[in-house]
N, C-alpha and C positions, 0 to 999 in steps of 0.2 A: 504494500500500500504506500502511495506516493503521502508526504509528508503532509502536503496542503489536505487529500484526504480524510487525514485524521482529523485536522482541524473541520475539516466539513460535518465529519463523523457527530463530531463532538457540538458542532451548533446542531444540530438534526436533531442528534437526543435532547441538548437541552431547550430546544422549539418545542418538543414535543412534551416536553416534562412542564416547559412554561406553560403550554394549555391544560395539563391535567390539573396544575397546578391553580388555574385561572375557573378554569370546570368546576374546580373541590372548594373555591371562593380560600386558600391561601395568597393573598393577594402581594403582602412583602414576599414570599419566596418566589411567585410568580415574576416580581418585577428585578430579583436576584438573579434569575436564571435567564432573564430576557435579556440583562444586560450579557450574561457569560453566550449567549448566543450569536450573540450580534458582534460582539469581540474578536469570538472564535470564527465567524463567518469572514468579518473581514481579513483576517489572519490568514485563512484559505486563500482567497483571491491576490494577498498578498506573496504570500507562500506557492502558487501555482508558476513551476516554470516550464510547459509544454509550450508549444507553438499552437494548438489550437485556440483559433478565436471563438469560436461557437461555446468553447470549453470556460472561458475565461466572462462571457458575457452571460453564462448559464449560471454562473459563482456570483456573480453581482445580481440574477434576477432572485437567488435565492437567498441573498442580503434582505433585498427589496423585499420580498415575503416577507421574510421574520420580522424587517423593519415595520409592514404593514399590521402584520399580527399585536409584534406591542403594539401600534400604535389605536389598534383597535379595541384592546384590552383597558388601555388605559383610559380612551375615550369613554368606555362603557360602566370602569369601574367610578369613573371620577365621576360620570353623568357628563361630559362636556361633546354634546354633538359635532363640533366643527372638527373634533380630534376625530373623531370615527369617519366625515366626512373625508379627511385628511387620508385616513387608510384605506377609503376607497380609490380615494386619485393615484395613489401610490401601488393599489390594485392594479388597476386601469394601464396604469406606465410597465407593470411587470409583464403584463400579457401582450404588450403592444412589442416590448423588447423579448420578451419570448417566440411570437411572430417571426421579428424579425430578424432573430438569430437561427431559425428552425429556415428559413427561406434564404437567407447570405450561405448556410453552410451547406446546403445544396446545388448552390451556384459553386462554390466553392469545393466540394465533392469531399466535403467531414465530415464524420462521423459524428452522432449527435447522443449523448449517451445520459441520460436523466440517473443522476447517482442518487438522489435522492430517497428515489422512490423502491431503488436496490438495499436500502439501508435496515 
């Protein structure tokens, strides 16, 4: 496993530990693990040194997620609508750059490999 992997590894469980965590209404450890996710995420994309670009803009859409996730957590925990609105725009930009990293890396003939969902 490539270095940057781990760190991917490591924001995936704790994304996914942030929601159970948001789910079970522990809201400080939800917003502990949200930060170690988004840390860890960026670490990855910093850590990533392949040459695929499809590779590298699939690591920042899956920033974008967790970023939209908090961001939706906290909108909902705090009550503040424009924060939730906020995680939809953020939504919005993830799927539009998922698009259009799924479409460059077919003009460009990469492989396009969702790690995520492997985890």
């Amino acid at each position: 496993m490539n270095k940057y992997q781990t760190y991917e590894t490591i924001g995936t469980i704790s994304w996914l530990t942030m929601d159970f965590c948001w789910m079970s209404g522990y809201m400080t450890l939800a917003y502990i693990v949200s930060i170690i996710s988004i840390l860890s995420t960026i670490i990855s994309i910093f850590k990533f040194n392949g040459n695929s670009k499809s590779e590298k803009r699939l690591l920042i859409v899956s920033l974008m997620w967790v970023f939209m996730n908090t961001l939706w957590m906290t909108g909902e925990s705090l009550s503040k609508p424009w924060i939730v609105t906020s995680a939809k725009f953020v939504f919005v930009l993830s799927m539009i750059m998922t698009i259009i990293t799924i479409i460059t890396a077919r003009k460009e003939k990469e492989t396009i490999d969702f790690k995520r969902f492997k985890v």
